[in-house]
PDBQT receptor file of N, H, CA, C and O in Angstrom, charges set to zero:
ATOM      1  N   UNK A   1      18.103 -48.461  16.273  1.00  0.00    +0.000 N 
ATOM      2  CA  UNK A   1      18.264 -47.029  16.326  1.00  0.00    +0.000 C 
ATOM      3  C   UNK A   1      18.161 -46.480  14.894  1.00  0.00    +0.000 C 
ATOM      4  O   UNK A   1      18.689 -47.052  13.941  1.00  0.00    +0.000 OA
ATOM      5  N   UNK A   2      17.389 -45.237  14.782  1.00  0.00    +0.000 N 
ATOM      6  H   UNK A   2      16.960 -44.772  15.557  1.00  0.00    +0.000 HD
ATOM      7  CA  UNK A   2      17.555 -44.874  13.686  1.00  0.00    +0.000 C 
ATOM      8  C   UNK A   2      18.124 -43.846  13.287  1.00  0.00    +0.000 C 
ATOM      9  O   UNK A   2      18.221 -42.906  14.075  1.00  0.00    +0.000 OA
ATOM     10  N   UNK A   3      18.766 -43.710  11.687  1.00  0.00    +0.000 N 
ATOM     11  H   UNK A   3      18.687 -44.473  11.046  1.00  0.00    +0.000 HD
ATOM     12  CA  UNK A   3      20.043 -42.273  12.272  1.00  0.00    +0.000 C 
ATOM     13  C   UNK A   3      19.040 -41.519  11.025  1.00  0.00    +0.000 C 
ATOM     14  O   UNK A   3      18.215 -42.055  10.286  1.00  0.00    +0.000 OA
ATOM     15  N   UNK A   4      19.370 -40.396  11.097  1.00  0.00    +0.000 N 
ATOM     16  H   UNK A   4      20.040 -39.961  11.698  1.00  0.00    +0.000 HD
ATOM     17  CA  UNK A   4      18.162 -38.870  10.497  1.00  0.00    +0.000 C 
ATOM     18  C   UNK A   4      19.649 -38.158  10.102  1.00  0.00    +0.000 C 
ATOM     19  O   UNK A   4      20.672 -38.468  10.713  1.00  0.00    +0.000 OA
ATOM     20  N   UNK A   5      19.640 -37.124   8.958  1.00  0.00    +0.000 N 
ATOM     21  H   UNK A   5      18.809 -36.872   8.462  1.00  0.00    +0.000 HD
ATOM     22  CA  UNK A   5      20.047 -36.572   8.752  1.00  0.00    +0.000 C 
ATOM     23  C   UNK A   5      19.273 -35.432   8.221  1.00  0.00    +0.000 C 
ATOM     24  O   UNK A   5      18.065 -35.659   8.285  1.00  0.00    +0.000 OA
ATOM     25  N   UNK A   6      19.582 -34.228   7.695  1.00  0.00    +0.000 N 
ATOM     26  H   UNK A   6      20.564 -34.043   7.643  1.00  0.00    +0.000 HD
ATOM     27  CA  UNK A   6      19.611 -33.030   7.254  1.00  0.00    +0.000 C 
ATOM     28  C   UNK A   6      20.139 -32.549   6.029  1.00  0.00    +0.000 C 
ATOM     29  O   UNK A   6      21.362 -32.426   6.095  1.00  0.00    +0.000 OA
ATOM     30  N   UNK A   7      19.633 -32.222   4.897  1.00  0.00    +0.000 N 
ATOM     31  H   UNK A   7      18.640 -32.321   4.843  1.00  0.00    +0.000 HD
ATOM     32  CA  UNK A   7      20.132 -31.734   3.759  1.00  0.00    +0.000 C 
ATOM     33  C   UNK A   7      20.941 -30.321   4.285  1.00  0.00    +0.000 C 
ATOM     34  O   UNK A   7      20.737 -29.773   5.368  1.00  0.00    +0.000 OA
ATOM     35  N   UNK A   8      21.860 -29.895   3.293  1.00  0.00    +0.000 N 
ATOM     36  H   UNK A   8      22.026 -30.340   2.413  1.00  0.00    +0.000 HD
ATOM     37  CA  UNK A   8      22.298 -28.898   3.640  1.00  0.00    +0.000 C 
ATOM     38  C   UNK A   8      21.795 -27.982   2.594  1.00  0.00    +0.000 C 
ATOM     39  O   UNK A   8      22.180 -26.816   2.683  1.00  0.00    +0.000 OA
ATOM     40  N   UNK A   9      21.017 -28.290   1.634  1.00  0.00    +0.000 N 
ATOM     41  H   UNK A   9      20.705 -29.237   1.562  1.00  0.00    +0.000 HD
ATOM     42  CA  UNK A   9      20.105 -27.632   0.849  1.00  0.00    +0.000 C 
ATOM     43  C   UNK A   9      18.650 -27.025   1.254  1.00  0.00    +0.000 C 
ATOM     44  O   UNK A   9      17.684 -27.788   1.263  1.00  0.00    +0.000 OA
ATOM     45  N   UNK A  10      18.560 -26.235   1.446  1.00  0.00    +0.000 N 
ATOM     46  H   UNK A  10      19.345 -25.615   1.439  1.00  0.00    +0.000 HD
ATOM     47  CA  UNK A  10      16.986 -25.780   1.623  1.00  0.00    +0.000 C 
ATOM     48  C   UNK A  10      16.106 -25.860   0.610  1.00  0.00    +0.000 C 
ATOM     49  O   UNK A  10      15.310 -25.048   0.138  1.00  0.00    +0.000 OA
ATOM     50  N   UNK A  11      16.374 -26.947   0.361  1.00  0.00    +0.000 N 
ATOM     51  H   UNK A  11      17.020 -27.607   0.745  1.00  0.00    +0.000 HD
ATOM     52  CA  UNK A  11      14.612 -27.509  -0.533  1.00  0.00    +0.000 C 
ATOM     53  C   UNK A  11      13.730 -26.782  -0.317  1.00  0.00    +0.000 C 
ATOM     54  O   UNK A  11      13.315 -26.267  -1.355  1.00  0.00    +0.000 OA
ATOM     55  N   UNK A  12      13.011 -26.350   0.928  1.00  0.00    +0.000 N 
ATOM     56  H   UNK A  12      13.349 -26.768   1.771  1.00  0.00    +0.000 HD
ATOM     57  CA  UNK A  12      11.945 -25.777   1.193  1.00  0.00    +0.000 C 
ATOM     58  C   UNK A  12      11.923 -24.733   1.141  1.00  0.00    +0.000 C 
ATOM     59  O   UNK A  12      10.734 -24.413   1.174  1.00  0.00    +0.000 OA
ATOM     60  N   UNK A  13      12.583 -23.809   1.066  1.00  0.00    +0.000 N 
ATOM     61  H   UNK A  13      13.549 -24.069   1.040  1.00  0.00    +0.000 HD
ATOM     62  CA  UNK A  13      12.746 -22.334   0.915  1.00  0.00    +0.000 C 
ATOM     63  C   UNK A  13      12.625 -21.926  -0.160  1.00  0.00    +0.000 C 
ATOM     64  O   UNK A  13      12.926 -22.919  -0.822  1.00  0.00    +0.000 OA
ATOM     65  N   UNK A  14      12.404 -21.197  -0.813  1.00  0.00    +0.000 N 
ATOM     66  H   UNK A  14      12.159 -20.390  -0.274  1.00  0.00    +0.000 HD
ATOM     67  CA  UNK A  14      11.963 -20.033  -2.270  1.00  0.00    +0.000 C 
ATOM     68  C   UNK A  14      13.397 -19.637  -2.620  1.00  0.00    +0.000 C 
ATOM     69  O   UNK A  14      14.200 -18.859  -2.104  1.00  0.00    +0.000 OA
ATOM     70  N   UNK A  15      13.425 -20.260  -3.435  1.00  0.00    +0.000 N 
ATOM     71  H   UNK A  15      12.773 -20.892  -3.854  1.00  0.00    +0.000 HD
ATOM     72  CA  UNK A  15      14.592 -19.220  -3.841  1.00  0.00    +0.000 C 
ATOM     73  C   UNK A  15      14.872 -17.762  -4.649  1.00  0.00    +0.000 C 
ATOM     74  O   UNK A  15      14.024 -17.629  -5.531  1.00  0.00    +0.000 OA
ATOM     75  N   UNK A  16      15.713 -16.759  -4.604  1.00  0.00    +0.000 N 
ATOM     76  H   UNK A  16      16.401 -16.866  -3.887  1.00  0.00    +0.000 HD
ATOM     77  CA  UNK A  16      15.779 -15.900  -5.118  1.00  0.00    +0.000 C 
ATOM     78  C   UNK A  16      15.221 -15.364  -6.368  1.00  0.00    +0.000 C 
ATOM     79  O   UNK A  16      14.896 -14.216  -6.670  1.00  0.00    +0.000 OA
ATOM     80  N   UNK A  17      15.173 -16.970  -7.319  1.00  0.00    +0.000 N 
ATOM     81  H   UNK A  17      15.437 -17.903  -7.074  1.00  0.00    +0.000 HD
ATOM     82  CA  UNK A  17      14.601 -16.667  -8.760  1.00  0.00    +0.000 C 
ATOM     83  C   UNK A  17      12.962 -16.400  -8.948  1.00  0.00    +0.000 C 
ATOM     84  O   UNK A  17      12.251 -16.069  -9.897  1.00  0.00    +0.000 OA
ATOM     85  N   UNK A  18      12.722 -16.749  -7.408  1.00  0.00    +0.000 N 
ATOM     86  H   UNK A  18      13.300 -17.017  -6.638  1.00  0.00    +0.000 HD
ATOM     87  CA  UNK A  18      11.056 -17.091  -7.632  1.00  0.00    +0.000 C 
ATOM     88  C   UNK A  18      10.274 -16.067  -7.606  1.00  0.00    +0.000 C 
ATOM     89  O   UNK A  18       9.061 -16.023  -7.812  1.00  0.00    +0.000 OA
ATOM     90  N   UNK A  19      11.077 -15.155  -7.318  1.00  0.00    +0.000 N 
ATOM     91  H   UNK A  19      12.062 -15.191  -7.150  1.00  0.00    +0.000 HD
ATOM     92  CA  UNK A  19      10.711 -13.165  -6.845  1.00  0.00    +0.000 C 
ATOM     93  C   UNK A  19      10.775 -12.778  -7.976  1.00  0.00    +0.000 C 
ATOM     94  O   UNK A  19      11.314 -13.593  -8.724  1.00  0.00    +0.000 OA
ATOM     95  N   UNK A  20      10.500 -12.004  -8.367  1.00  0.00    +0.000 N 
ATOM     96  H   UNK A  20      10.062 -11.342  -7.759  1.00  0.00    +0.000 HD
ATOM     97  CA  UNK A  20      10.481 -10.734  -9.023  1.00  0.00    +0.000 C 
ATOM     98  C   UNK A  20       9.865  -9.622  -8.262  1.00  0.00    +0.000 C 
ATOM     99  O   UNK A  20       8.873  -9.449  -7.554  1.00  0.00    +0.000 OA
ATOM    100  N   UNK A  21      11.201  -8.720  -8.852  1.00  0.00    +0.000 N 
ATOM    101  H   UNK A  21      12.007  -8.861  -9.427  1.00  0.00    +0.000 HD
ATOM    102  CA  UNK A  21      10.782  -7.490  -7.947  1.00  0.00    +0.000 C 
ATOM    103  C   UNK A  21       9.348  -6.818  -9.020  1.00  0.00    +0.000 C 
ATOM    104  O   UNK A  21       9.079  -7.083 -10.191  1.00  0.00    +0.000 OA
ATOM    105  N   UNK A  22       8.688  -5.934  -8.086  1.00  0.00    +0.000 N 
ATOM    106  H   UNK A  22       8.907  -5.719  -7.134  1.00  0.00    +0.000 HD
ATOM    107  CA  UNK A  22       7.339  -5.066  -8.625  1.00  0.00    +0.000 C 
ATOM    108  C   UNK A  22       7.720  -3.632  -8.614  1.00  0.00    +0.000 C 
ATOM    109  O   UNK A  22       7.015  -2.743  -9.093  1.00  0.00    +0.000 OA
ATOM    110  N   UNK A  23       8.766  -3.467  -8.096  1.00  0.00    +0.000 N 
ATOM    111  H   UNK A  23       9.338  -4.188  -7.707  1.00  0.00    +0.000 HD
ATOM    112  CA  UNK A  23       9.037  -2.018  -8.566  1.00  0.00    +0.000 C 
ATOM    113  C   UNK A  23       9.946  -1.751  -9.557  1.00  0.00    +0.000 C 
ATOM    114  O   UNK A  23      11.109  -2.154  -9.546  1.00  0.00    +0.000 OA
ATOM    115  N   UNK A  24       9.503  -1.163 -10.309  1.00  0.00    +0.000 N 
ATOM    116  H   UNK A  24       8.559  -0.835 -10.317  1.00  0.00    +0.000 HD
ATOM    117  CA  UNK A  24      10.786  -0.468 -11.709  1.00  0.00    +0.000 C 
ATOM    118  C   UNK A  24      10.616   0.442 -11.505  1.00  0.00    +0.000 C 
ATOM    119  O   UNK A  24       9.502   0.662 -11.030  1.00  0.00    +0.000 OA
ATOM    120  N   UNK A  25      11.718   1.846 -11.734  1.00  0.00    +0.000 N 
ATOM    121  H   UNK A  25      12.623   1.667 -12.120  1.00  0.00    +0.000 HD
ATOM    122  CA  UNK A  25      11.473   3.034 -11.728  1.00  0.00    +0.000 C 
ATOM    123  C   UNK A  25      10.358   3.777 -12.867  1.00  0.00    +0.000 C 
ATOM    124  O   UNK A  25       9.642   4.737 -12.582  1.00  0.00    +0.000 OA
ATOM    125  N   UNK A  26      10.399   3.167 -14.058  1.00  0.00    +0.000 N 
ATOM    126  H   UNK A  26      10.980   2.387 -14.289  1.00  0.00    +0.000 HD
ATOM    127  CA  UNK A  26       8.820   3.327 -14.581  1.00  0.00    +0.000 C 
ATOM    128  C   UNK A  26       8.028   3.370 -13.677  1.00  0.00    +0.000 C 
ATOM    129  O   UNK A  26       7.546   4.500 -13.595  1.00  0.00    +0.000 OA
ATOM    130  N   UNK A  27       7.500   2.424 -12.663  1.00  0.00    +0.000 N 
ATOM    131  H   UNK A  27       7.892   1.507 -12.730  1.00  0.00    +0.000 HD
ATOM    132  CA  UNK A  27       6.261   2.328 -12.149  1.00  0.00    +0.000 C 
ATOM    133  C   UNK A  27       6.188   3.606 -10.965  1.00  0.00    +0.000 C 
ATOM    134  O   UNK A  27       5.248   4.357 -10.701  1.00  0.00    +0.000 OA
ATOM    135  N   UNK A  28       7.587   3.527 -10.365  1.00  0.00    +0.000 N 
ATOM    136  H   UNK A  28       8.351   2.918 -10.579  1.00  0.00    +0.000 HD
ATOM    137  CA  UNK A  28       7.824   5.018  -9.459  1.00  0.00    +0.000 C 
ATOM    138  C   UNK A  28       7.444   6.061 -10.340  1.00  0.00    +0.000 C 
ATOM    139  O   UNK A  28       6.592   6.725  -9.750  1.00  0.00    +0.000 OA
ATOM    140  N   UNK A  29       7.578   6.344 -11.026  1.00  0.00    +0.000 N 
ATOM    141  H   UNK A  29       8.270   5.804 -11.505  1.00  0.00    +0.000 HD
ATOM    142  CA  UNK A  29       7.976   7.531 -11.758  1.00  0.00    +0.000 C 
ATOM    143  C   UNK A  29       6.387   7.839 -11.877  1.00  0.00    +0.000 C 
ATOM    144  O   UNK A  29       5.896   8.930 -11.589  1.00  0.00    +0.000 OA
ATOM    145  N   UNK A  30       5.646   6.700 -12.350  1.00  0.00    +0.000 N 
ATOM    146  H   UNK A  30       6.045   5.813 -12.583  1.00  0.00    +0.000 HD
ATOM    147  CA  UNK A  30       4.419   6.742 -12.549  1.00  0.00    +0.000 C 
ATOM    148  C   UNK A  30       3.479   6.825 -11.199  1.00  0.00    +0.000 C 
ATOM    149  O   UNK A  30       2.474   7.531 -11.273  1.00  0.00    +0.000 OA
ATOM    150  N   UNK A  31       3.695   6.299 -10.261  1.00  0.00    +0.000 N 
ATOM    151  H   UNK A  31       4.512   5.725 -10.201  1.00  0.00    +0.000 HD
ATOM    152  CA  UNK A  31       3.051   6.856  -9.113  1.00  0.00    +0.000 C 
ATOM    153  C   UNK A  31       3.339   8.469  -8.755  1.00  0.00    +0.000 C 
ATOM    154  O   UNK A  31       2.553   9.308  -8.317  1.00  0.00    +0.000 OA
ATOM    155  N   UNK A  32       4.879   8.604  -9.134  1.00  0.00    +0.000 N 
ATOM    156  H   UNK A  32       5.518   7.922  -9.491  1.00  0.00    +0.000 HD
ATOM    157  CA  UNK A  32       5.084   9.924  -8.445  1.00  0.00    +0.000 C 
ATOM    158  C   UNK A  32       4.227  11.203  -9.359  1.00  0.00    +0.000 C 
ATOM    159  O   UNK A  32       3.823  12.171  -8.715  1.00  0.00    +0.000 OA
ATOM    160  N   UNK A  33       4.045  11.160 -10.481  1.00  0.00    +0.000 N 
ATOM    161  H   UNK A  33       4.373  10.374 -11.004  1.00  0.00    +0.000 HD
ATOM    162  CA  UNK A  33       3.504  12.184 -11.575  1.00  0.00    +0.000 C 
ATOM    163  C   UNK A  33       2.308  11.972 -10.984  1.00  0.00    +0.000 C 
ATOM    164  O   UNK A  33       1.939  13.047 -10.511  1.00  0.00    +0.000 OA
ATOM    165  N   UNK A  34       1.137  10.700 -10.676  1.00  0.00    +0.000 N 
ATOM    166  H   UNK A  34       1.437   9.827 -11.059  1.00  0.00    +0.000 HD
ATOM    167  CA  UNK A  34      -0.236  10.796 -10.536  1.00  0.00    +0.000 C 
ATOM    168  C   UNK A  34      -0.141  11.458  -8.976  1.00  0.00    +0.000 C 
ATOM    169  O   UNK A  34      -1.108  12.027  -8.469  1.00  0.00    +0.000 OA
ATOM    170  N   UNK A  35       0.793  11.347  -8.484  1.00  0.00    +0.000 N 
ATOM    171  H   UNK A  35       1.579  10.885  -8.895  1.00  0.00    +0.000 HD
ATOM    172  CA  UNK A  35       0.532  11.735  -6.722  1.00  0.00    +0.000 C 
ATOM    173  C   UNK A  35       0.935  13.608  -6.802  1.00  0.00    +0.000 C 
ATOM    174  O   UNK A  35       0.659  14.476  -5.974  1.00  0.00    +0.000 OA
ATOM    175  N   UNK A  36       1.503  13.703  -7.832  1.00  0.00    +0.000 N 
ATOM    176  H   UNK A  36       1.727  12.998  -8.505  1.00  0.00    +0.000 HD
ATOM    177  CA  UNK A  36       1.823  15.035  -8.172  1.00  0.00    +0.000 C 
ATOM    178  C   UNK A  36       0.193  15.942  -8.558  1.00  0.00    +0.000 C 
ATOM    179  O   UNK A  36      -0.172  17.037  -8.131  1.00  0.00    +0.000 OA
ATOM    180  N   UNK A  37      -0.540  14.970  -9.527  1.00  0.00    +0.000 N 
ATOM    181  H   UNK A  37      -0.244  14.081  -9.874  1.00  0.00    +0.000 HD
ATOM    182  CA  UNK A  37      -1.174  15.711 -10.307  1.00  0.00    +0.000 C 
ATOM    183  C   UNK A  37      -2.552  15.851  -9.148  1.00  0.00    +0.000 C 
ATOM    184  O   UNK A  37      -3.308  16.822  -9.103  1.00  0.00    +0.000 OA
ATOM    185  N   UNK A  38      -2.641  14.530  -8.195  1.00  0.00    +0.000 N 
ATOM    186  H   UNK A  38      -2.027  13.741  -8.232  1.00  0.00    +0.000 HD
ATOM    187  CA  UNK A  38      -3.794  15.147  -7.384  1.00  0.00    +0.000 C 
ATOM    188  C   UNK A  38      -3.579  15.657  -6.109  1.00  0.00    +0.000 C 
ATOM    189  O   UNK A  38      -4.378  15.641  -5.173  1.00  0.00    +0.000 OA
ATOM    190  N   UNK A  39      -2.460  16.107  -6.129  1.00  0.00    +0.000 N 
ATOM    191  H   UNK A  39      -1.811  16.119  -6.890  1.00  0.00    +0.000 HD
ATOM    192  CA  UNK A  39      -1.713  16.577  -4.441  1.00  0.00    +0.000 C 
ATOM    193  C   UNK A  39      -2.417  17.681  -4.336  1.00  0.00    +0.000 C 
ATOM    194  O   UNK A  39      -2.783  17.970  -3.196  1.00  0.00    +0.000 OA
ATOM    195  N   UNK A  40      -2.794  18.573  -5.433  1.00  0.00    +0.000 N 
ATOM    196  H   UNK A  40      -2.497  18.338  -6.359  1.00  0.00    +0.000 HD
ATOM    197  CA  UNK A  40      -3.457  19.679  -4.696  1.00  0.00    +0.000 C 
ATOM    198  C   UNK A  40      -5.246  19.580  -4.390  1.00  0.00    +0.000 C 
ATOM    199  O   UNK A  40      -6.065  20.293  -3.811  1.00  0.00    +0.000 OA
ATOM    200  N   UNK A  41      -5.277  18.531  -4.992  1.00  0.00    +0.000 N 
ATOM    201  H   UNK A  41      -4.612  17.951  -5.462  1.00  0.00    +0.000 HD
ATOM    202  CA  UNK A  41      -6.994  18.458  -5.022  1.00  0.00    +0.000 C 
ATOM    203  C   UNK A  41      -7.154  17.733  -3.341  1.00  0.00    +0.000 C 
ATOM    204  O   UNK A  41      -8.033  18.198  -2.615  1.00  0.00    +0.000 OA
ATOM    205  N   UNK A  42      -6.406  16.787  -2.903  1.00  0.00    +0.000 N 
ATOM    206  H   UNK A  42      -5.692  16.409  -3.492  1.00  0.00    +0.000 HD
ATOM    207  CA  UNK A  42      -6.395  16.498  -1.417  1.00  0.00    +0.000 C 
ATOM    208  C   UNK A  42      -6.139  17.570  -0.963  1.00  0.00    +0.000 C 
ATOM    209  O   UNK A  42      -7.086  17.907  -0.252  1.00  0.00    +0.000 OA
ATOM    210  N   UNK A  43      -5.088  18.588  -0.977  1.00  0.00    +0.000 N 
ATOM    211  H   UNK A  43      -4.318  18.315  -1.554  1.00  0.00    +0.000 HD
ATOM    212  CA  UNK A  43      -4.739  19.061   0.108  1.00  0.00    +0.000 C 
ATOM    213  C   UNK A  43      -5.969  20.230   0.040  1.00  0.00    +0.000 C 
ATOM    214  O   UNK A  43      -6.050  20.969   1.021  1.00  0.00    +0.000 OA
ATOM    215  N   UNK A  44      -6.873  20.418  -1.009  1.00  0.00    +0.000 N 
ATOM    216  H   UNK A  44      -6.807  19.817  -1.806  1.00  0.00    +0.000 HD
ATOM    217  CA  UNK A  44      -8.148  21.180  -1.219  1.00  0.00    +0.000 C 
ATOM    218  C   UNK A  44      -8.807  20.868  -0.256  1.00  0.00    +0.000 C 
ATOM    219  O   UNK A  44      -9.085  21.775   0.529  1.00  0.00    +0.000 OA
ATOM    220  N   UNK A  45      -9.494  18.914   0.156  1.00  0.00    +0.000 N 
ATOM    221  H   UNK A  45      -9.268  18.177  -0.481  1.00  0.00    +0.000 HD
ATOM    222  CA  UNK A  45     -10.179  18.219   1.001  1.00  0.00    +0.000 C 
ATOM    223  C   UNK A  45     -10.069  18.671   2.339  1.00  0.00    +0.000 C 
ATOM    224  O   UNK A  45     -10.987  18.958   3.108  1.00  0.00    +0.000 OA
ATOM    225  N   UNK A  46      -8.762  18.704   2.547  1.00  0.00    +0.000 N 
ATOM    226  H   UNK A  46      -8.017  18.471   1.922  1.00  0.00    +0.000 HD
ATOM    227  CA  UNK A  46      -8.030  18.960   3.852  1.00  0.00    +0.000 C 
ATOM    228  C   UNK A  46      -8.476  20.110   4.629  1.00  0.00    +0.000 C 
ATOM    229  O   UNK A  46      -8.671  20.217   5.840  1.00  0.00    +0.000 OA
ATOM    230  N   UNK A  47      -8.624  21.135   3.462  1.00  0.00    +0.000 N 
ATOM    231  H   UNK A  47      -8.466  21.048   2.479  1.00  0.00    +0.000 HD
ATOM    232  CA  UNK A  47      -8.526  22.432   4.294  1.00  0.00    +0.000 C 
ATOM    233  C   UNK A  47      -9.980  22.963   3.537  1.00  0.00    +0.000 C 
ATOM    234  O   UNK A  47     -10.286  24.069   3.983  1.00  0.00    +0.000 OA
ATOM    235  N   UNK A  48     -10.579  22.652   2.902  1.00  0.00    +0.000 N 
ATOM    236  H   UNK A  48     -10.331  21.753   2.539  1.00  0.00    +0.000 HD
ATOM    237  CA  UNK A  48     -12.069  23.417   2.390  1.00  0.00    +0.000 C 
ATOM    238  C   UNK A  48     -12.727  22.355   1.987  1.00  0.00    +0.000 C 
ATOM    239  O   UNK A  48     -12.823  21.872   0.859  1.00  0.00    +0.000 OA
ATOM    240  N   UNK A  49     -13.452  21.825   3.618  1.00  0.00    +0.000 N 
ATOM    241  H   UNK A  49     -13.374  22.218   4.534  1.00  0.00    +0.000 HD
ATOM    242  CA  UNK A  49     -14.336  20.428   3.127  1.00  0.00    +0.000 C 
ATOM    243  C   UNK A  49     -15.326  21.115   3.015  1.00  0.00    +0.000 C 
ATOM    244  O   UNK A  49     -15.501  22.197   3.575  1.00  0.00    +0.000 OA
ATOM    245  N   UNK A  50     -16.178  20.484   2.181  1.00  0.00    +0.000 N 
ATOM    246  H   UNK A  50     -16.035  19.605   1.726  1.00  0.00    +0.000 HD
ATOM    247  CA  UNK A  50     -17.630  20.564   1.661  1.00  0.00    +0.000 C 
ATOM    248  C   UNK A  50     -19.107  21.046   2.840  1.00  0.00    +0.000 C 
ATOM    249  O   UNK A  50     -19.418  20.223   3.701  1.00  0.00    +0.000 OA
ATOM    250  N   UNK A  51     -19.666  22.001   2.774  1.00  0.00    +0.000 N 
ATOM    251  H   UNK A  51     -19.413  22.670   2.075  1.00  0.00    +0.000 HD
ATOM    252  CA  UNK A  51     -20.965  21.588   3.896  1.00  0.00    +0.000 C 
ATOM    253  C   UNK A  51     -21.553  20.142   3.923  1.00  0.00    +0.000 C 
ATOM    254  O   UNK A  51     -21.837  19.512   4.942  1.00  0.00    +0.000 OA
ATOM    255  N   UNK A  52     -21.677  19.755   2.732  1.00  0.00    +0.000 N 
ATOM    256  H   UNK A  52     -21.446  20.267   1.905  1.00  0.00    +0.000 HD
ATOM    257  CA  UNK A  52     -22.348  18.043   2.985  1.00  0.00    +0.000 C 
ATOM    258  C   UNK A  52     -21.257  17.386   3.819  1.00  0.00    +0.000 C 
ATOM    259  O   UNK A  52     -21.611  16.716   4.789  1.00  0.00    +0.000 OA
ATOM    260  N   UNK A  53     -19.831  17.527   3.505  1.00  0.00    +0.000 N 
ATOM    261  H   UNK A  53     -19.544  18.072   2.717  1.00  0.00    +0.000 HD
ATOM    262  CA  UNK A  53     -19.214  16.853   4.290  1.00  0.00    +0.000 C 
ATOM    263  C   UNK A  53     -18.813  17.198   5.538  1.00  0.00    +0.000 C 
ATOM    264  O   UNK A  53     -17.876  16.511   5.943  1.00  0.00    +0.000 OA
ATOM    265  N   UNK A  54     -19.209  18.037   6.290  1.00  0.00    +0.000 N 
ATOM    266  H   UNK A  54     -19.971  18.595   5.961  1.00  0.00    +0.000 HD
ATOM    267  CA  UNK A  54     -19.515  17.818   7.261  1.00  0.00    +0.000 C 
ATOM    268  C   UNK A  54     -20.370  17.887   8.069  1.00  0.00    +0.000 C 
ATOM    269  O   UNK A  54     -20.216  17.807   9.287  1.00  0.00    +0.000 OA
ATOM    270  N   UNK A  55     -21.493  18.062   7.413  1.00  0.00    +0.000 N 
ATOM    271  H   UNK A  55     -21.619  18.127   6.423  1.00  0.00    +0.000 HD
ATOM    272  CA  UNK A  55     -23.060  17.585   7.865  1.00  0.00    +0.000 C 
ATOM    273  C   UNK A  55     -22.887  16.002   7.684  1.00  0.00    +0.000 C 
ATOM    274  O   UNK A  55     -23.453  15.144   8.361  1.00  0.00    +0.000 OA
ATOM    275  N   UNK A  56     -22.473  15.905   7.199  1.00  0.00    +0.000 N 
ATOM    276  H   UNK A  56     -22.012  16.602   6.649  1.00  0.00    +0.000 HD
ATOM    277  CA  UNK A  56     -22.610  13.858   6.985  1.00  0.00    +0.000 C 
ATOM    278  C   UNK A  56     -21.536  13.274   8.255  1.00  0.00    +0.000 C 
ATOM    279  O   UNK A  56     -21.775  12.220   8.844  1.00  0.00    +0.000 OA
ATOM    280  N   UNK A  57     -20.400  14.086   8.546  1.00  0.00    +0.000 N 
ATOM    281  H   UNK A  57     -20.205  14.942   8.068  1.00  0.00    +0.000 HD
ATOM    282  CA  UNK A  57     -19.588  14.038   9.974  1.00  0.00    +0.000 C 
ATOM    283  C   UNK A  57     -20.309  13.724  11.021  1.00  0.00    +0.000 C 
ATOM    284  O   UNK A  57     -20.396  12.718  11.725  1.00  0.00    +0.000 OA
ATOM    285  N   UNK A  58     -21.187  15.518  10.995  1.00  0.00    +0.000 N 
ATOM    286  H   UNK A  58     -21.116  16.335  10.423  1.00  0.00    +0.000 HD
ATOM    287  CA  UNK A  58     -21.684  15.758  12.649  1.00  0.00    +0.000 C 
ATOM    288  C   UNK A  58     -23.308  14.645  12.440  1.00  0.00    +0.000 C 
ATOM    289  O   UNK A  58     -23.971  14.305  13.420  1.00  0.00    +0.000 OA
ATOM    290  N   UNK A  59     -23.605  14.319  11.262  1.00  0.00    +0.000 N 
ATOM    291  H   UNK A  59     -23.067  14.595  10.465  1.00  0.00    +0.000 HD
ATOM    292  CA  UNK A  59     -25.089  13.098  11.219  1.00  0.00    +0.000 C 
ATOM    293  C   UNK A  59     -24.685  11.967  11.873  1.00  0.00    +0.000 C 
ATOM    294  O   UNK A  59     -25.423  11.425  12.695  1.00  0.00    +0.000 OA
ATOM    295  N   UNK A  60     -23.533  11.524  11.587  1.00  0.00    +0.000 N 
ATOM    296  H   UNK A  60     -22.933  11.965  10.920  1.00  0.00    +0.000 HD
ATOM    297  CA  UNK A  60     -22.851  10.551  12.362  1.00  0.00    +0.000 C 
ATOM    298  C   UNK A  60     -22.645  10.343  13.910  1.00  0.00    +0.000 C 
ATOM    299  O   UNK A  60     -22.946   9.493  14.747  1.00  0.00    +0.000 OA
ATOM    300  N   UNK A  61     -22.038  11.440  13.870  1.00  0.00    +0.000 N 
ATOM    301  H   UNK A  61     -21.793  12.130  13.190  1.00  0.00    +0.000 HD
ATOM    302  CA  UNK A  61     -21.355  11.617  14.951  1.00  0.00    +0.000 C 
ATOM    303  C   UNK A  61     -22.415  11.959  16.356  1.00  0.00    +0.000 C 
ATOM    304  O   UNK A  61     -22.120  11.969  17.551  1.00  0.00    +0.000 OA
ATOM    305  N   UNK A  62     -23.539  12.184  15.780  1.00  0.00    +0.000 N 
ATOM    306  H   UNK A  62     -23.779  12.175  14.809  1.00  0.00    +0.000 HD
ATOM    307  CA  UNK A  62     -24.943  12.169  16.734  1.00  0.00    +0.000 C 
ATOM    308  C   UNK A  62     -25.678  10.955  16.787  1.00  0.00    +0.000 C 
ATOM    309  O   UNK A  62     -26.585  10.762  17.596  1.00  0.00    +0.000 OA
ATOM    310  N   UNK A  63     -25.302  10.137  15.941  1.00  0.00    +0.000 N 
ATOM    311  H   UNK A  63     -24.565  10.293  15.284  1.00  0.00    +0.000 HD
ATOM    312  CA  UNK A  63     -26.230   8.928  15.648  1.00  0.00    +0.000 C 
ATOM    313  C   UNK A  63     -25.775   7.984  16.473  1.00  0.00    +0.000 C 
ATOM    314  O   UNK A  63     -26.570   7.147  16.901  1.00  0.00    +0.000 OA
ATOM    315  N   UNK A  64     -24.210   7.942  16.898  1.00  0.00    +0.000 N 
ATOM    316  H   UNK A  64     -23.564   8.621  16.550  1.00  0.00    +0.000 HD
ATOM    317  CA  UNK A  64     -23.530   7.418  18.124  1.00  0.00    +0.000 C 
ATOM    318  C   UNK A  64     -23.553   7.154  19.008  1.00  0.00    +0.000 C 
ATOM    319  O   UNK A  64     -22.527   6.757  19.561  1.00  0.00    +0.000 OA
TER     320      UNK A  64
């Protein structure tokens, strides 16, 4: 018979040190100013698209 045991260590698992987090509030801070500075140029897209762009829509959308 053979007897098996079990570590009570998780060898196999990652431990906590192996992470590093990717967010610092620098890097927030820095997404939030660039999402600031082109928020109005999308919300431009949104509401006053281009004639090409939507001739290039409805070109599509016939080619279907």
């Amino acid at each position: 018979m053979t007897k098996t045991s079990t570590s009570k260590t998780n060898v196999n698992l990652p431990s906590q040190n192996m992470f590093q987090s990717t967010t610092d509030n620098e890097s927030d801070a820095e997404i939030d100013l660039f999402y600031d500075q082109i928020k109005s140029k999308l919300d431009g897209l949104l509401t006053n698209p281009q004639d090409e762009t939507i001739n290039r829509i409805l070109a599509y959308s016939k080619s279907k």
